[in-house]
MARBAKOL-494114 format. One record per residue: y, z, x of N, C-alpha, C in turn; residue in one letter; residue number from 1. Coordinates in steps of 0.001 Angstrom, whole numbers. Each point is the difference from the previous one (the first is absolute). Layout:
# residues N
   n_north      n_up    n_east   ca_north     ca_up   ca_east   c_north      c_up    c_east   res     n
         Y         Z         X          Y         Z         X         Y         Z         X     A   NUM
...
This chain:
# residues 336
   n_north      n_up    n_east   ca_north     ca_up   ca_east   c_north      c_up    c_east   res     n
     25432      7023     -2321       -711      -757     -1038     -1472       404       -12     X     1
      -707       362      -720      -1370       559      -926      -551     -1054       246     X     2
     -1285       376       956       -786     -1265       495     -1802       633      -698     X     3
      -980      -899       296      -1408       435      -498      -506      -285      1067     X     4
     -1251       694       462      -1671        25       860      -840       773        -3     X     5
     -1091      -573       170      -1169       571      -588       -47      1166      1227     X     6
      -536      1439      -431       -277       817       960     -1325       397      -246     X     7
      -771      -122      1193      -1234       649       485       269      1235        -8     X     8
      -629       970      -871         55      1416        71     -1159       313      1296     X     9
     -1272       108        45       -729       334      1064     -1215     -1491      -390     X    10
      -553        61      1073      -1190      -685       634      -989       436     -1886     X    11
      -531     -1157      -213       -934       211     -1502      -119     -1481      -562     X    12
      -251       676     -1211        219     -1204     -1482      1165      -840        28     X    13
       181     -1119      -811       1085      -350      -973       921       997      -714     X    14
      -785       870      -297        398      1516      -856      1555       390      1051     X    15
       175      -449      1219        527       733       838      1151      -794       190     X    16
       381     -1313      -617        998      -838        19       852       266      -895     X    17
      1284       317       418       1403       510      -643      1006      -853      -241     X    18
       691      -624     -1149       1122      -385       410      1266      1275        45     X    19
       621      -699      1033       1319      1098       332       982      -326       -96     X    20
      1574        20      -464       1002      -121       166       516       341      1252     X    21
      1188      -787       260        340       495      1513      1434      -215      -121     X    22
      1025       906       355       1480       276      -763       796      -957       732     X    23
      -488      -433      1491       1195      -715       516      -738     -1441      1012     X    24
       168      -785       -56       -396     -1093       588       192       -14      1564     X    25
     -1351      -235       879        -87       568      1003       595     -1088      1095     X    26
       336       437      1171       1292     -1059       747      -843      -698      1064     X    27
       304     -1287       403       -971      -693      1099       897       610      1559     X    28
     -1064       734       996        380        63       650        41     -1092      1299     X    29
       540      -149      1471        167      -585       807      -753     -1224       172     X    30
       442     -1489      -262       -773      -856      -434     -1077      -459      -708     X    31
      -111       992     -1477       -800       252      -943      1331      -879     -1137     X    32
     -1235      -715      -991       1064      -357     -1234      -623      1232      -817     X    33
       651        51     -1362       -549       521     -1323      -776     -1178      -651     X    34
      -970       267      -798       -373      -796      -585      -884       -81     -1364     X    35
       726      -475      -961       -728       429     -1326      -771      -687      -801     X    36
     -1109       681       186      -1675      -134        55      -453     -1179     -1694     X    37
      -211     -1234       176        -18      -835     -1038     -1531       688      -777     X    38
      -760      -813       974      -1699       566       -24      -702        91      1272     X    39
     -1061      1026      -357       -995       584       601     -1407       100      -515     X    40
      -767       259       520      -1492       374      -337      -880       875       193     X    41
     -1147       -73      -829       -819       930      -134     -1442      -276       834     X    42
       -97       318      1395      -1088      -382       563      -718       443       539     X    43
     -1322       176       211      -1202      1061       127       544       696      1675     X    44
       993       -19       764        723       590      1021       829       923      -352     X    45
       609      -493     -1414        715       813      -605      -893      1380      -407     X    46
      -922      -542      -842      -1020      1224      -176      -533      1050       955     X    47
      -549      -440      1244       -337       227      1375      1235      1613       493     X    48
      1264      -569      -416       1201       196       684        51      1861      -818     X    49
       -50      -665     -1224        309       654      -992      -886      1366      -322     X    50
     -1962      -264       694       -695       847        53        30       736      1544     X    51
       641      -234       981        638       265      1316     -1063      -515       975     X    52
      -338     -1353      -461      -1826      -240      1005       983     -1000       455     X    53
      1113      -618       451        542     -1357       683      -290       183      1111     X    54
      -125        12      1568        372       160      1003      1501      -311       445     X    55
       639      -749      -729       1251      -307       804       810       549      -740     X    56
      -168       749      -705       1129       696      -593       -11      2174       775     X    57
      1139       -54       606       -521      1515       154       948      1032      -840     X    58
      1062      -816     -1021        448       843      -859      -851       663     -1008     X    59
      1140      1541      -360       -857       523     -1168       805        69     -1140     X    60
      -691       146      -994        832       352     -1275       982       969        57     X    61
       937        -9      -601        689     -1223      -926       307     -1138       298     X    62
      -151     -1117      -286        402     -1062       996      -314     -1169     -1456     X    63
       245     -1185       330        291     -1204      -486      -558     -1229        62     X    64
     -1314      -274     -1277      -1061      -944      1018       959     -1470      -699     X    65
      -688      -794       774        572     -1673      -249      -439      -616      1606     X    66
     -1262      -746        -6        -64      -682      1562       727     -1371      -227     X    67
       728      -597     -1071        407     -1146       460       886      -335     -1309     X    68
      1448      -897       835        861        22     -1371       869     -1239        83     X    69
       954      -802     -1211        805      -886       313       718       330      -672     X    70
      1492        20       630       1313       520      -890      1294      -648       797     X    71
       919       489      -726       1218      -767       404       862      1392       896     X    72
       845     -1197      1273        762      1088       395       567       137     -1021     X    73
       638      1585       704        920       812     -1450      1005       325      1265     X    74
       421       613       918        821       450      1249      -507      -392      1322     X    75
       964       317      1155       -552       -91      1560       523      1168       369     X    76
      -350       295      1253        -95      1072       436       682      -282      1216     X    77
       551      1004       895       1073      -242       731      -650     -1051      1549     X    78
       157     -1100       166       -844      -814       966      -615     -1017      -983     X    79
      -356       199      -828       -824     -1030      -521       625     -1615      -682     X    80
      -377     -1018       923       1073      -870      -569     -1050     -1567      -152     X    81
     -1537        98      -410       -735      -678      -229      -213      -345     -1359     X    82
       412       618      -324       -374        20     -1800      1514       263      -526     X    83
       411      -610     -1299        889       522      -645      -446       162     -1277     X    84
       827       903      -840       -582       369     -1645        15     -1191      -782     X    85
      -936       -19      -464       -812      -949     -1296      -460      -741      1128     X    86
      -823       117      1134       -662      -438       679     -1215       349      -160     X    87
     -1444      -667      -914      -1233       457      -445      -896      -431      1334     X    88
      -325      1457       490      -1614       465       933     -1091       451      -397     X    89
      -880        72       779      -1594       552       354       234       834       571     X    90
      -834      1032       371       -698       741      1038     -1217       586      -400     X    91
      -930       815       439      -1144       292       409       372      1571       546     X    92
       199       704     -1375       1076      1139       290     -1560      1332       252     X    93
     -1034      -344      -491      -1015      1163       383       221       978     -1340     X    94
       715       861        83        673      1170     -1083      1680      -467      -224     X    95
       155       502     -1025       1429      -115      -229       221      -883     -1065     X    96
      -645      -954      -600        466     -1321     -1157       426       511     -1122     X    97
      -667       967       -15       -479       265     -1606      1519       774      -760     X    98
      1294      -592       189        843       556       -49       887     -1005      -160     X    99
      1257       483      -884       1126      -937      -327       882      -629      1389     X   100
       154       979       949        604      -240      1045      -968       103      1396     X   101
       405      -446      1354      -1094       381      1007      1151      -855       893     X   102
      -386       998      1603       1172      -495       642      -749        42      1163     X   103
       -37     -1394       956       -897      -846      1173       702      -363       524     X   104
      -323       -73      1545        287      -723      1314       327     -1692      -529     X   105
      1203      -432        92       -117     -1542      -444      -675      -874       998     X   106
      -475       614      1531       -794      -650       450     -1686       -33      -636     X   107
      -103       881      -242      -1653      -276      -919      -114     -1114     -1021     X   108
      1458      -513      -560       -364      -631     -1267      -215     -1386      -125     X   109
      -359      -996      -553       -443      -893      -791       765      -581     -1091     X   110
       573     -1225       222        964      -552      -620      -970      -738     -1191     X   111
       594       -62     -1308      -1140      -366      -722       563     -1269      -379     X   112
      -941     -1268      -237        727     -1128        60       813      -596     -1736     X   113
       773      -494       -96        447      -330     -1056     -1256      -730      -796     X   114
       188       125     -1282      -1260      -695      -579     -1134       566       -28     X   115
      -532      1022       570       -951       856      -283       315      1296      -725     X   116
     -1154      -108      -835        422      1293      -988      -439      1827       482     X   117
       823       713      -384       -313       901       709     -1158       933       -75     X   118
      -682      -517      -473      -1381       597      -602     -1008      -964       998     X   119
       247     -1188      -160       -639      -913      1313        98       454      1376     X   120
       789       229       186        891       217      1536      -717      1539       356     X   121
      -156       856     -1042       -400      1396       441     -1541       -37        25     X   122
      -640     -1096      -727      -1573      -643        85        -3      -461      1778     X   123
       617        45       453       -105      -833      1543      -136      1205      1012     X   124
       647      1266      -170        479       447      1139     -1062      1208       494     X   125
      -669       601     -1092      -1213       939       181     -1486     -1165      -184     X   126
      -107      -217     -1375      -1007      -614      -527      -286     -1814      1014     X   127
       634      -560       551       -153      -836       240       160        47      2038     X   128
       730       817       401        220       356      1616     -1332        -7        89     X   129
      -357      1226      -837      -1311       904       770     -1200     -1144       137     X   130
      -764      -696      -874       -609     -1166       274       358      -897       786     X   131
      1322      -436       -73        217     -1272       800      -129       286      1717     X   132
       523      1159       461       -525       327       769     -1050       772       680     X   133
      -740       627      -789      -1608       -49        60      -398     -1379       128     X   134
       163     -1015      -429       -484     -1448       -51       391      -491      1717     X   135
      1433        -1       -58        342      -857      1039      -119      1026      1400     X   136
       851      1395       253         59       246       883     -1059      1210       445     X   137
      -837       404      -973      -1369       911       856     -1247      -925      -376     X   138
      -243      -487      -892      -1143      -759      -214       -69     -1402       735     X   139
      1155      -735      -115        493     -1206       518      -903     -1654      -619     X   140
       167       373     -1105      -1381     -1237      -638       759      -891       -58     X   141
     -1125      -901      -159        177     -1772       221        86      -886     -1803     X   142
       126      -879        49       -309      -743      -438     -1654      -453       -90     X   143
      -565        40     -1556      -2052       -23       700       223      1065         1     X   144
       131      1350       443      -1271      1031      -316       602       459     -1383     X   145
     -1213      1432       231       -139       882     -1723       474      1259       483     X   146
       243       348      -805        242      1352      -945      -251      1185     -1021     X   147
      -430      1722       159       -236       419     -1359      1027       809        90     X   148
       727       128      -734        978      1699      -495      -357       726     -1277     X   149
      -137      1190       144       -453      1008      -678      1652       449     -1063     X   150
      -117       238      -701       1041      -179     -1224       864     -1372      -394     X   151
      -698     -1167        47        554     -1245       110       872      -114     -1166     X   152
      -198      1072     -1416        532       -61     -1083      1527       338       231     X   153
       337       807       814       1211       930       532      1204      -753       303     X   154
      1116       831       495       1052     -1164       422       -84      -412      1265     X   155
      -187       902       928      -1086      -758      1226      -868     -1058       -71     X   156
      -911       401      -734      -1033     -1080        27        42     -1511      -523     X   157
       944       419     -1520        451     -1628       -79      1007       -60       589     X   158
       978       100       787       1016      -817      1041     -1477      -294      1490     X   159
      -888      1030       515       -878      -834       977      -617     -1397      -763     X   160
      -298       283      -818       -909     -1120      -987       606     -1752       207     X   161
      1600       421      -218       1011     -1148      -351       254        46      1400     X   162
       158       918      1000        117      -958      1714     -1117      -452       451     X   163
     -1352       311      -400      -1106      -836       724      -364      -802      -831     X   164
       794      -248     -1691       -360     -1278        85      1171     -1016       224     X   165
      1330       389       346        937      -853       629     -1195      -645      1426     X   166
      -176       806       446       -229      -208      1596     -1367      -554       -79     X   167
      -700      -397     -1089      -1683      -550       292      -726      1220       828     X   168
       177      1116      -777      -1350      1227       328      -635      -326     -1347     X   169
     -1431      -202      -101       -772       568      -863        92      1893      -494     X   170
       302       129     -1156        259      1687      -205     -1445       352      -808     X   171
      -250      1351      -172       -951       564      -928       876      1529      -286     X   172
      -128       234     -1089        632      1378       -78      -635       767     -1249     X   173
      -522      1438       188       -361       757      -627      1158       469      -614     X   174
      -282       359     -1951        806       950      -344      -710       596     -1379     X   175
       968       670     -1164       -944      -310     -1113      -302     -1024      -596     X   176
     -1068       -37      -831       -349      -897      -829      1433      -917      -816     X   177
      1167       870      -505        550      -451      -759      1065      -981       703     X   178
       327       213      1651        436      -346       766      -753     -1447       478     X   179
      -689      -694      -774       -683      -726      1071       523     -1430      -606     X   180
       386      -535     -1221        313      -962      -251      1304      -286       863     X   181
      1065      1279       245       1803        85       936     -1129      -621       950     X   182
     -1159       497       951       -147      -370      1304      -438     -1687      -267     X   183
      -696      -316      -715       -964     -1367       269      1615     -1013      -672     X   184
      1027       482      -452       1373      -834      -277      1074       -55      1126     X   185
      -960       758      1249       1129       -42      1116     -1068      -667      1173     X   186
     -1083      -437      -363       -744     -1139       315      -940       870      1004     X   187
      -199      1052       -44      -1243      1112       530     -1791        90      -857     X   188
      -754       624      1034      -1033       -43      -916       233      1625      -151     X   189
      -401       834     -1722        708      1118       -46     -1807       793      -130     X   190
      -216      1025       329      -1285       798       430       336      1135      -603     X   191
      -985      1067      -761        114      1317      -314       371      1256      1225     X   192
      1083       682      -542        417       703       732     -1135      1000       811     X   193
      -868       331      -883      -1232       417       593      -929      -524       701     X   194
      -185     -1094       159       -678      -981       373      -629       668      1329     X   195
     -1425      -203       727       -759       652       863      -373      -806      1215     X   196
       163       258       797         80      -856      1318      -843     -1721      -562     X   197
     -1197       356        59       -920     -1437     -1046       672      -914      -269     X   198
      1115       713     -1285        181      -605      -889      1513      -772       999     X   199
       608       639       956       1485      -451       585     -1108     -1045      1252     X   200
      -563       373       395      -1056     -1148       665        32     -1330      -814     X   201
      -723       -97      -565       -258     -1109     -1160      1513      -686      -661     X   202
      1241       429      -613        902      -459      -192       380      -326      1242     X   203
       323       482      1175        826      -478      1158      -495     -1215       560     X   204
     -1320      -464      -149       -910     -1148       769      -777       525       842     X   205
        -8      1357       495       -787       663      1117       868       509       984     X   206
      1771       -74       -33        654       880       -79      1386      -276       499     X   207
      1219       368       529       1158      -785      -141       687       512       993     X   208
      1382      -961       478        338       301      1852       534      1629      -290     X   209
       454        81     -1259       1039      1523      -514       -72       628      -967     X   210
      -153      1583       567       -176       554     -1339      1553      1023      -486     X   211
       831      -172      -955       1127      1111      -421      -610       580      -712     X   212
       176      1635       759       -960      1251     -1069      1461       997       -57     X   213
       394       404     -1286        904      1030       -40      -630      1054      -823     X   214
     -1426       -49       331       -424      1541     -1130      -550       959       818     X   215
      -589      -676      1401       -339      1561      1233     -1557        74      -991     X   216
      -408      1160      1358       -966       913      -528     -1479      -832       157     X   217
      -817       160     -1118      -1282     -1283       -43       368     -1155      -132     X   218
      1019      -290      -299        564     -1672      -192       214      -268      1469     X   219
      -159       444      1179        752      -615       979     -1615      -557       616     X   220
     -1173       750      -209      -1488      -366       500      -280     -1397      -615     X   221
        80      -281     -1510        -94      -880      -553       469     -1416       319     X   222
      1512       365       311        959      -785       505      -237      -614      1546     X   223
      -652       745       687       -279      -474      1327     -1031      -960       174     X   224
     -1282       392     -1434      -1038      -904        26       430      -913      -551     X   225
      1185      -146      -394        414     -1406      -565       353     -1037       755     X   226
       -41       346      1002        716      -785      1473      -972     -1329       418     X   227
       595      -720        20       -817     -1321      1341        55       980      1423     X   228
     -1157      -827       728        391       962       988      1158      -740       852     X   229
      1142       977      1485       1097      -666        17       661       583     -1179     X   230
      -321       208     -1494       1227        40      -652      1217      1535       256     X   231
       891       357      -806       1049      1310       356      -445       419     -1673     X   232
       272      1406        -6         97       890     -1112      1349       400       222     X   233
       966        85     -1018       1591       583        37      -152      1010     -1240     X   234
       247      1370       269       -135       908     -1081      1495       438       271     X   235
       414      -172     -1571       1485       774      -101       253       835     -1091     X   236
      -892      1055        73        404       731      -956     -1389      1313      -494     X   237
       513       666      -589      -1415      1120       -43      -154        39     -1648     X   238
      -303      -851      -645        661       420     -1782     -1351       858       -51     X   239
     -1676      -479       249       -556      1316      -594        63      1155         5     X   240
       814       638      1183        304      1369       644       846       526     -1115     X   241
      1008     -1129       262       1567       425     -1291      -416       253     -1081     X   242
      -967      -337      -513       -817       -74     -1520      -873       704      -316     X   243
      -915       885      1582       -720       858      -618     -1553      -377       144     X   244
      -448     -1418       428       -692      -547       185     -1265        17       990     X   245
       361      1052      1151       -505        83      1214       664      -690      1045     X   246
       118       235      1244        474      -610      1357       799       743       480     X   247
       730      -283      1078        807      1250      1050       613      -626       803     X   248
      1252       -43      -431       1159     -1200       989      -131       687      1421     X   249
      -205       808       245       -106       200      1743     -1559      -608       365     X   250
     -1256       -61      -997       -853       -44       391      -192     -2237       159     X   251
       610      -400     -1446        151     -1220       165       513      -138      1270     X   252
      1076       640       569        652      -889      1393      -607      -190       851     X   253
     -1181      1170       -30      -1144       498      1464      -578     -1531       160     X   254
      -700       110     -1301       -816     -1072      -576      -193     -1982       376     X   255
      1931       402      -326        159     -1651       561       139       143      1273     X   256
       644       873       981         17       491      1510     -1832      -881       661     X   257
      -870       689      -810      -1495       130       718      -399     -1403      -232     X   258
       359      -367     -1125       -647     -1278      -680       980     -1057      1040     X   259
       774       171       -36        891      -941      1481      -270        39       913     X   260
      -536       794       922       -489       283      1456     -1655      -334      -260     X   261
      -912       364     -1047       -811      -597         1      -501     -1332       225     X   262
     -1269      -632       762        198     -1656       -12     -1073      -443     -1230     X   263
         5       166     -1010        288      -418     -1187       236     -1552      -456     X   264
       962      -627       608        271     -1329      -105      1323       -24      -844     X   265
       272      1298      -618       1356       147      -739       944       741       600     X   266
      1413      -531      -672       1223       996       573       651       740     -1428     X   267
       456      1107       395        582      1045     -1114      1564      -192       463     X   268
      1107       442     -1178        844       478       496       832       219     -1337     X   269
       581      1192       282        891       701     -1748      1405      -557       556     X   270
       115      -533     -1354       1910      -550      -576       986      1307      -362     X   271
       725       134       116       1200       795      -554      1187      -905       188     X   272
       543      -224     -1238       1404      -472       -62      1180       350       663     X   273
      -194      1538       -88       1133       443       352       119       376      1849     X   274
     -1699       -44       309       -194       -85      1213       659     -1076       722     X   275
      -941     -1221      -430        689     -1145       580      1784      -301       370     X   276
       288       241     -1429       1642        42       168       613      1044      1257     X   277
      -451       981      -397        701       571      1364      -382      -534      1578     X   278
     -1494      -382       198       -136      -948      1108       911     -1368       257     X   279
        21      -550      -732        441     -1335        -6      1399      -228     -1677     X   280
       611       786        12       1206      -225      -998       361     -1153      -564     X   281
      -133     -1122      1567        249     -1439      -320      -836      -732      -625     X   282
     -1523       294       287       -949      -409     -1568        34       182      -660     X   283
       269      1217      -851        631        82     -1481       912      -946      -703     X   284
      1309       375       904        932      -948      -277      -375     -1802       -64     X   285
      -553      -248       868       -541     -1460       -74     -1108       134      -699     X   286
      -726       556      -527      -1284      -147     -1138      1346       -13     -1100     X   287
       333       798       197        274       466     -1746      1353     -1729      -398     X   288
       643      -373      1102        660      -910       115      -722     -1373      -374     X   289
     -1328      -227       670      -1133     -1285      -141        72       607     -1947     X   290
      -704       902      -227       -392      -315     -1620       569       -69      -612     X   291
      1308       385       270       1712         5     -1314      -443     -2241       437     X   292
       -43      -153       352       -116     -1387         2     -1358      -604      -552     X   293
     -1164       240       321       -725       190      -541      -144       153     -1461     X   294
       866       510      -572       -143       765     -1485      1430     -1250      -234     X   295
      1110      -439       457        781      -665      -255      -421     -1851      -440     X   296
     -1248       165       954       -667     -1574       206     -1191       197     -1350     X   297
      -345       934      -796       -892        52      -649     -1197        13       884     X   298
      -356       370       680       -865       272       805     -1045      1370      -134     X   299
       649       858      -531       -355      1168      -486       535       572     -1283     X   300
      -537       551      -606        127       669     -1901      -385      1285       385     X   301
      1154       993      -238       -562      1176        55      -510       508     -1753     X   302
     -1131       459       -96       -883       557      -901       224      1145      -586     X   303
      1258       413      -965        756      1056     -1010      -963       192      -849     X   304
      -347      1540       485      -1012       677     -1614      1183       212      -678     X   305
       907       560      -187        705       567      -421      1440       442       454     X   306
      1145       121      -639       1208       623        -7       310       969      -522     X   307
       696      1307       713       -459      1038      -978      1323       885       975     X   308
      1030       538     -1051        464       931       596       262      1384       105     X   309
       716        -6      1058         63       866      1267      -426      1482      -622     X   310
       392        70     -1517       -789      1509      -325      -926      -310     -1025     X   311
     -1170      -446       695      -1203      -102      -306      -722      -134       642     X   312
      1050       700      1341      -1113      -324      1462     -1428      1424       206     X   313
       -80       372     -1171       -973       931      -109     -1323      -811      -447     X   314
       500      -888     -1545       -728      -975      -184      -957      -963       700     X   315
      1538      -504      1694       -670      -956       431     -1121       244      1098     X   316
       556      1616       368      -1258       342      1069     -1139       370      -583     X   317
       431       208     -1106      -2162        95      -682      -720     -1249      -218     X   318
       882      -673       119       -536     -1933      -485      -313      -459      1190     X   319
       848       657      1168       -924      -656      1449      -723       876       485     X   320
      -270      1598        24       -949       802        65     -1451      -289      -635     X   321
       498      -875     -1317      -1523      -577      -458     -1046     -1265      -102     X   322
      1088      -822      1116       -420      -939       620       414     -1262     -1392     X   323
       545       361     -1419         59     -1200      -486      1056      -931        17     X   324
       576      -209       768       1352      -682       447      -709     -1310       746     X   325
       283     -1071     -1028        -63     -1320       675      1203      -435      1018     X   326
       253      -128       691       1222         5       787       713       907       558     X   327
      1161      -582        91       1434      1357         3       588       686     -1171     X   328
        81      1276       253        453       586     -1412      1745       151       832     X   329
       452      -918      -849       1722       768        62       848       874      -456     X   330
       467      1156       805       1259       644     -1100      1402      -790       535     X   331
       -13       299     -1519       1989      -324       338      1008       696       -81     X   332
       723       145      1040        922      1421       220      1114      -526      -590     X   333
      1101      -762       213       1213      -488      -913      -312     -1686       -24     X   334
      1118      -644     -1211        -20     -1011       157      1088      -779       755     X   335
       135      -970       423       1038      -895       864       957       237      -966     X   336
């Protein structure tokens, strides 16, 4: 059976995203189900992935981007007896979504709960992990303190936005201008993305227990003076590098290294998603488990720029390459 996925021809543009036919539907091996891919997304990792700057990816083209997906089993694989077909999961697949079919370890997966929609449910598992645990398990904030994140407009930034204000953090978040009414409706104070140490001084109160920086480079100096002293800087991500902007993901790492051992009064330390998971597997699974409830209790709204499919995923990486994506941009690979 004639299946579709997007193929990465080489490391580049959007220009470089293919859809492909594929003649025979591929088989789950040794406690792997099959599983066919509902939706996925378009997210500045994806981009990262796609220009070959990820660190955790060490494949090369040709290959298959998609870091995160929800679909229904379709088969099991010989051992696999956790899941049965029309059984709808998660995972946190890295590469691989962006495709009609995709075939995973049924221990990696994520049972998705009845009653959540699958566009919700796939809002939880990239866009909403990565904050919640930046929040809870490297930053570890309270109830009473503050907060700034740097793309607060993003799907990151509004799912952090909506857990610190579940949890009584004061937030502040830089983005664009056009982005700022989404932030001050998710109960943040919203600041120009440009905004100059001064000016993140003065909005913060004189400055806040945490700073989330995912742009690297001169944003991470800025970001540090944003600190109470005592406070942590968490940088996850290099977007000015990816963009062209200035900075140097080996040189950022030095950076937070020195600024940590320094006595300063601050602590540094970089997030990776996919890091964490492989340290601790069982936090994933229990993060990603807490917000499917979370999102079930109304507790959290994940923030949809858009739905857009799966071959227009040329479309959707120029829309997050250019930073105007209020939220999550979704593709949709088949329907239920």
């Amino acid at each position: 059976m004639p299946w579709t996925r997007v193929r990465l021809n080489a490391f580049g543009g959007p220009e470089e995203l293919d859809l492909e036919t594929v003649p025979d539907l591929p088989e789950p091996g040794d406690g792997e189900v099959r599983i066919r891919v509902l939706v996925t997304s378009a997210a500045f990792t994806d981009v990262m992935i796609r220009k070959g700057l990820y660190p955790d990816v060490k494949e090369k083209p040709p290959l298959t981007l998609g870091y995160d997906m929800v679909g229904i089993v379709d088969a099991a694989g010989p051992g696999a007896a956790r899941f049965k077909p029309g059984d709808r999961v998660a995972d946190l697949t890295t590469i691989g979504a962006y495709a009609d079919y995709i075939c995973l370890p049924e221990d990696r997966l994520t049972r998705v709960p009845e009653g959540v929609s699958d566009i919700d449910a796939l809002g939880m598992i990239l866009s909403a992990v990565t904050p919640y645990q930046m929040l809870t398990r490297v930053a570890k904030m309270q109830a009473g303190q503050s907060l700034l994140i740097h793309g607060a407009g993003g799907a990151v930034g509004t799912a952090m936005l909506q857990l610190a204000r579940d949890a009584g953090i004061a937030a502040v978040g830089t983005d664009l201008p056009a982005k700022h009414d989404l932030i001050r409706s998710l109960g943040a104070t919203p600041i120009d993305a440009d905004a100059p140490e001064a000016a993140l001084q003065e909005a913060t109160g004189g400055g806040v227990d945490a700073v989330f920086d995912p742009l690297g480079g001169d944003s991470l100096s800025r970001s540090l003076h944003a600190l109470k002293p005592g406070g942590m800087l968490v940088a996850f991500g290099f977007q000015n590098e990816v963009l062209g902007r200035g900075g140097s993901i080996p040189l950022d790492f030095v950076k937070l290294k020195v600024w940590d051992w320094l006595p300063n009064g601050h602590t540094t330390a970089f997030y990776s998603i996919g890091a964490m998971r492989r340290k601790h597997p069982d936090w994933f699974r229990d993060d990603l488990a807490t917000l499917f409830e979370m999102l079930a209790a109304c507790r959290i709204d994940p923030v949809v720029a858009e739905v857009l499919p799966l071959a227009e995923v040329r479309r959707a990486h120029e829309r997050v390459e250019a930073g105007e994506v209020a939220g999550k941009l979704v593709l949709r690979v088949t329907e239920q």
